[in-house]
C-alpha positions, 0 to 999 in steps of 0.5 A, a space after each residue: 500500500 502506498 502512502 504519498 508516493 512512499 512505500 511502508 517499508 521505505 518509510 521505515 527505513 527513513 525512519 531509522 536513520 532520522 529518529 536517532 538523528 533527532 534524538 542526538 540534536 535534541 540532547 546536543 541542545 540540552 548541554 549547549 543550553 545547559 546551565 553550568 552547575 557545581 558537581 560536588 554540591 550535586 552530590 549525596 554528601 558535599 563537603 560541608 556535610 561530610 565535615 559535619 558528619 566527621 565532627 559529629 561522630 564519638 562515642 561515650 564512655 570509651 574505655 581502653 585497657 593495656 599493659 606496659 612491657 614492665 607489666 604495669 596495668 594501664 586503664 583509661 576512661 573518658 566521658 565521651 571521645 570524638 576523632 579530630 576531622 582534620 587528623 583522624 588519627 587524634 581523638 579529642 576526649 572529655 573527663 579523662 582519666 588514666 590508672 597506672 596499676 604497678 605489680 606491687 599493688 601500687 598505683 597512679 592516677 592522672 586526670 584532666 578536662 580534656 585531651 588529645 590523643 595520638 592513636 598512631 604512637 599511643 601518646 595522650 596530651 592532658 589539659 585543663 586542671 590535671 591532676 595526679 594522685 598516687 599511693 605514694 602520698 602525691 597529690 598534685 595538679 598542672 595545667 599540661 601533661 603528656 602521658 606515653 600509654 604504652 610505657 606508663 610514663 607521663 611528663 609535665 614541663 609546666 609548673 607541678 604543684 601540690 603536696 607529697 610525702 614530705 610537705 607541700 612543694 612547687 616545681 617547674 618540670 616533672 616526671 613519672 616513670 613506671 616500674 622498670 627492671 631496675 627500679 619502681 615508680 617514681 617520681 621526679 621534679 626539676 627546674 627550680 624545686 620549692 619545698 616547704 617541709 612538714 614532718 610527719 607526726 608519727 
């Protein structure tokens, strides 16, 4: 059957080849007129998002638990800790503290408003009012502290005050160093030492 001097199966064919010729103008259109766009603000989650979702990621009341290669027990707890988006190798923490428990039943413990830390060395940077109390008699306070949780050592260079076995004292430095083979816990002061001392009663 004819259709306007076309056969049917003429028609067809011309149709083959014109359908996908107009389709081809008719997206080359759509990007010519196409107005410019931000890819990365087409995104599930642009990059403000994903920032906010890296500070809003923690968890409470994290509890980690070791042991120094001198054998002393290592136990730190915090409120809450939360990863640094920046460097998600340091986990900022709240209320932490820190218990050093020594093979001969002694111990030490540090405690601060918050800290940093550095899960790739395992080093926790104490801040805010951190105090230090020990069964040797010390009770302490300064203001920074760098605790090594896998030695059991922690060093202080800003000014250390409080009191101690033998009386109440200032210092500009301390540290304390965990069992070793050679000697037990201790502590050490420096850097202009005051001391006001009380003997004991006893």
């Amino acid at each position: 059957m004819a259709l306007g001097g076309m056969t049917y199966s003429r028609m067809i064919a011309w149709l083959k080849i014109l359908l996908p010729l107009a389709a081809l103008v008719l997206l080359s259109t759509l990007f010519l007129f196409a107005r410019p766009s931000n890819p990365i603000a087409a995104l599930p989650f642009a990059q403000v998002e994903i920032e906010e979702k890296l500070r809003s990621q923690g968890i409470t009341e994290p509890y980690f638990a070791g042991q120094t290669p001198a054998g002393d027990q290592i136990a730190m707890r915090a409120a809450s800790a939360r990863p640094d988006p920046e460097a998600l190798h340091l986990v900022n923490s709240v209320d932490v503290a820190v218990d050093i428990t020594m093979q001969d039943g002694g111990s030490a413990r540090f405690a601060s408003k918050s800290a940093v830390v550095n899960t790739d060395n395992q080093v926790a940077n104490l801040e805010g009012d951190v105090e230090i109390n020990s069964t040797a008699g010390f009770d302490l306070h300064t203001e920074k502290l760098t605790l090594d949780l896998l030695e059991g050592r922690a060093q202080s260079d800003v000014i250390v005050h409080g009191s101690g076995p033998f009386g109440t004292f200032e210092a500009g430095s301390m540290l304390y160093s965990g069992d070793t083979a050679a000697q037990n816990a201790q502590f050490r002061f420096d850097n202009g030492v005051k001391l006001i001392y009380m003997p004991s009663r006893n």
